[in-house]
VEXDREN-2710 file (C-alpha; in Angstrom, 1 decimal):
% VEXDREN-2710
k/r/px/py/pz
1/UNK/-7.3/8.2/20.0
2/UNK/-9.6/7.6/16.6
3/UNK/-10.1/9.6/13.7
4/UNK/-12.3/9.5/11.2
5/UNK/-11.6/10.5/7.2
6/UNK/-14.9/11.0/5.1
7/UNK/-16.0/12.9/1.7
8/UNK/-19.1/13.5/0.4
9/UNK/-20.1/14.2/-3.2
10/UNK/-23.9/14.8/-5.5
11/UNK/-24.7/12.5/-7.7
12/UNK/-27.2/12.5/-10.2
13/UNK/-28.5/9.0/-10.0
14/UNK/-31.0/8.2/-7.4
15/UNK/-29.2/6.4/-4.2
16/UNK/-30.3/2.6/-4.6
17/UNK/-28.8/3.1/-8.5
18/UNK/-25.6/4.4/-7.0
19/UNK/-25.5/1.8/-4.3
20/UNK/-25.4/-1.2/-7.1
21/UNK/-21.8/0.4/-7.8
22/UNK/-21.0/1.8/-4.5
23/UNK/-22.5/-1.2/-2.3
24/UNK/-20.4/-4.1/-4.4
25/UNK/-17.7/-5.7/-6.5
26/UNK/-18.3/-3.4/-9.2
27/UNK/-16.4/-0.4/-7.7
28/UNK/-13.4/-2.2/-7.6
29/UNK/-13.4/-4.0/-10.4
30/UNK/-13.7/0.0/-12.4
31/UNK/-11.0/1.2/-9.8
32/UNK/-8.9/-1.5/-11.7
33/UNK/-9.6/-0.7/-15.2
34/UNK/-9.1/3.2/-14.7
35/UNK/-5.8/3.6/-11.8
36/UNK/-4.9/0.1/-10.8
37/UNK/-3.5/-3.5/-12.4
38/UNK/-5.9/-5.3/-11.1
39/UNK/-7.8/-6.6/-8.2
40/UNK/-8.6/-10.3/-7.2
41/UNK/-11.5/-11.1/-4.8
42/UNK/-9.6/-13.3/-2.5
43/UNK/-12.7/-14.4/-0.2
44/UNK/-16.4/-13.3/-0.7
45/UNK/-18.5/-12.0/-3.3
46/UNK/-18.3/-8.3/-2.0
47/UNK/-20.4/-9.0/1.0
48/UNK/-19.0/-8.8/4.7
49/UNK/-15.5/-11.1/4.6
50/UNK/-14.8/-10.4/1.5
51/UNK/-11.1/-10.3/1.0
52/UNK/-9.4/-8.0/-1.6
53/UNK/-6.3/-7.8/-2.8
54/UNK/-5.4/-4.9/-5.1
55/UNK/-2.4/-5.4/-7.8
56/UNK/-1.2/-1.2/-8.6
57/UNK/0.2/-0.8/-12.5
58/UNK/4.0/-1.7/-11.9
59/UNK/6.2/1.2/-12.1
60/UNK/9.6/1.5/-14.2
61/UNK/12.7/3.2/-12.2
62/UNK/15.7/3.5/-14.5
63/UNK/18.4/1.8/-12.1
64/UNK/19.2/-2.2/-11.9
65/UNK/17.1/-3.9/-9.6
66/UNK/19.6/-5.0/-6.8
67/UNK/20.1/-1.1/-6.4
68/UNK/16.4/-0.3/-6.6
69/UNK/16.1/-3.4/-3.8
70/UNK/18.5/-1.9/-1.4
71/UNK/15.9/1.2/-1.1
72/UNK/12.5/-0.8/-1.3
73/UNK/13.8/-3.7/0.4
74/UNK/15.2/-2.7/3.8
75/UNK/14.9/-0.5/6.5
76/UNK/15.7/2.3/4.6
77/UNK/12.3/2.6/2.5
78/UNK/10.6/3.6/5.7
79/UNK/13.1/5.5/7.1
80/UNK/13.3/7.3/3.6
81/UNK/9.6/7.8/3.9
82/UNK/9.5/9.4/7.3
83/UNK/11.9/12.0/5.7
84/UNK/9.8/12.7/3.2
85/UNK/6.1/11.9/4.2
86/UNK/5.6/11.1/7.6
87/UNK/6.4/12.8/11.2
88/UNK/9.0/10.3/12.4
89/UNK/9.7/6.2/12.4
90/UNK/10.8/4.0/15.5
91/UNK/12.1/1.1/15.0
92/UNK/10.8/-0.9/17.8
93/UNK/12.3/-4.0/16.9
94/UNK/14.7/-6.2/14.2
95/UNK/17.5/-4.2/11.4
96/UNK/15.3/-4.8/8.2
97/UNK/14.8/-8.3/7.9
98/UNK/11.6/-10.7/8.7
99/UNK/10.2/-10.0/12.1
100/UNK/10.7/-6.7/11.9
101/UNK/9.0/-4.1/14.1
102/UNK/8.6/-0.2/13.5
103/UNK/6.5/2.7/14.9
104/UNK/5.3/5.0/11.9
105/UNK/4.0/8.2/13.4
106/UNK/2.0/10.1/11.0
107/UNK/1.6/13.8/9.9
108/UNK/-1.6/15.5/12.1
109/UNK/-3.2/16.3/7.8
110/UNK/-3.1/11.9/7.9
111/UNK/-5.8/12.5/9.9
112/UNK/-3.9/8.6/11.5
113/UNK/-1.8/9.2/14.6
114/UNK/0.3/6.5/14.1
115/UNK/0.5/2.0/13.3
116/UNK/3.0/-0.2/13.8
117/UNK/4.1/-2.1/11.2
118/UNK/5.2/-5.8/11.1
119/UNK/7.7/-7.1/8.3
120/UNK/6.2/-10.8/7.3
121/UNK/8.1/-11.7/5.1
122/UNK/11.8/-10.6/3.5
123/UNK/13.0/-12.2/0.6
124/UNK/16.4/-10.8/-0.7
125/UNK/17.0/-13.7/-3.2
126/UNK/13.4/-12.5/-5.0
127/UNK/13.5/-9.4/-4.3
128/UNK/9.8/-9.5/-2.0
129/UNK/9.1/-8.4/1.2
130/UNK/5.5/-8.7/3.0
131/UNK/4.7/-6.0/5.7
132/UNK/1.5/-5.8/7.8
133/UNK/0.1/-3.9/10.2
134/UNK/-0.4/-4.7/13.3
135/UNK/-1.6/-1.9/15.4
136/UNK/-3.2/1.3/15.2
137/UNK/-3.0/2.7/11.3
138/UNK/-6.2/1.4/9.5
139/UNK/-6.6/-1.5/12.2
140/UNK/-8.2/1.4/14.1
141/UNK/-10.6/2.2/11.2
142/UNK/-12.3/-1.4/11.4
143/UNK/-9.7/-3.4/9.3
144/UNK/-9.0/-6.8/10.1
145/UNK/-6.2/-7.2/8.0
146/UNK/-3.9/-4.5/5.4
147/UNK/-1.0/-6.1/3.9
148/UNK/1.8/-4.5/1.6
149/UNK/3.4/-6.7/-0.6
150/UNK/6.7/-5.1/-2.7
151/UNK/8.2/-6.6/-5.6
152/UNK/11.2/-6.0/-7.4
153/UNK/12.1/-7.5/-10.9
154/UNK/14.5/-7.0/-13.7
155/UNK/12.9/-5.3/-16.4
156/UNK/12.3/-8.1/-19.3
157/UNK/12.1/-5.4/-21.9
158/UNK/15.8/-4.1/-21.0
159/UNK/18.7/-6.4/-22.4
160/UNK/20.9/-3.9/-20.6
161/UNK/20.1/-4.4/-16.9
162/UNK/20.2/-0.7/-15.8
163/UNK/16.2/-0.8/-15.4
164/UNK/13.5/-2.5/-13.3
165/UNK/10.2/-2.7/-12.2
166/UNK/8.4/-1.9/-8.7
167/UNK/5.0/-3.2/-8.0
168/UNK/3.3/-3.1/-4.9
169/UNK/-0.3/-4.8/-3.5
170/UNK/-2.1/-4.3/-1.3
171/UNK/-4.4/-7.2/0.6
172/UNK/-6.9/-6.0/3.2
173/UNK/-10.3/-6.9/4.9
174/UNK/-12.9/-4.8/6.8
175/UNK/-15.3/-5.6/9.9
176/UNK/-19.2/-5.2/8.6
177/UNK/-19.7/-1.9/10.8
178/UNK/-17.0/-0.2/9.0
179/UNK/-17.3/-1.5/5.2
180/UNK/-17.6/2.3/4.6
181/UNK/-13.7/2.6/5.6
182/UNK/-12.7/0.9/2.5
183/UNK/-12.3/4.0/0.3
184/UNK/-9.5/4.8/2.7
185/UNK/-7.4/2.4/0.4
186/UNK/-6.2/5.0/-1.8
187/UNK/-2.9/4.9/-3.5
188/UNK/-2.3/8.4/-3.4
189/UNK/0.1/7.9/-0.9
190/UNK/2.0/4.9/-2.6
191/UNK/2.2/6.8/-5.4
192/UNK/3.8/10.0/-3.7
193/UNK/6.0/7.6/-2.0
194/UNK/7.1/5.3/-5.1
195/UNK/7.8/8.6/-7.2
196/UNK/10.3/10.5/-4.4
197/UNK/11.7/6.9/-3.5
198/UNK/12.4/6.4/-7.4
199/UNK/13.7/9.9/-7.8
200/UNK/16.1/9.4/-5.0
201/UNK/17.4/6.7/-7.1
202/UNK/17.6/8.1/-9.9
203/UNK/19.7/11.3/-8.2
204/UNK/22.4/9.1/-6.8
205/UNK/22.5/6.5/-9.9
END
């Protein structure tokens, strides 16, 4: 099965001026200024190959950071999630840790039946964990490659330790015939997830 996601908009400039913003670097570089961190061009110069990796503003949750790590950095976070935001999770292989496998099935409104998700790397000593995916998800909308990367750190401006910060990036690479499909990187979702997840542990502080 493939889907398709699309949204079209008028805009007062004539199409080859709106393709100098839409058609390179630039786009992402104003995403950066206006919702995100940052973004680094990993590979490329906005061409085909080009490899992005998108830094989202880090995001304070009012709980220590070994608490806040036993939500974001197991099994649970997912699990949470399908609760929450998606139609169910599998775990197809692993209990949490590197090598991880699970089945995220979507919600029909993703308009994304489902991807399967690969944990790369878990790091409980500082606080990171890697997860990619590996079939279906956005691999079926021409990516080559979509990457999560979740950090959590004590909070340097907190002497008390009952804060910390989340950040999360996002790495990713599209196929030429679908360079269209990059807009589907929103972080709407993230941020749906990061605020219910935070709340959660807030709730049972």
């Amino acid at each position: 099965m493939f889907g398709s996601l699309s949204e079209e908009v008028e805009v007062k400039v004539s199409a080859d001026k709106a393709w100098q913003l839409y058609g390179s670097i630039k786009l992402g570089e104003i995403a950066a200024k206006h919702t995100l961190e940052s973004i680094d061009v990993l590979e490329g110069d906005g061409g085909v190959g080009t490899i992005i990796k998108v830094y989202f503003k880090p995001v304070e949750v009012k709980v220590a950071a070994d608490k806040a790590w036993q939500l974001y950095g197991t099994i649970k976070l997912p699990d949470f999630a399908a609760k929450h935001t998606f139609e169910r999770l599998d775990i197809i292989e692993g209990d949490g840790g590197a090598g991880t496998i699970v089945k995220v099935t979507f919600k029909p409104e993703f308009g994304i039946p489902y991807c399967m998700e690969k944990y790369t790397m878990v790091d409980n000593d500082k606080m990171v964990k890697e997860v990619e995916i590996i079939e279906g998800g956005f691999l079926d909308f021409g990516f080559t490659l979509y990457r999560v990367r979740i950090e959590v750190q004590n909070n340097v401006n907190d002497d008390t330790g009952s804060s910390c910060v989340v950040k999360m990036t996002i790495e990713y690479e599209v196929k030429e015939e679908a360079i269209d499909n990059a807009s589907l990187t929103t972080i709407e979702p993230f941020v749906v997830l990061m605020k219910i997840a935070n709340e959660h542990l807030l709730n049972s502080a």
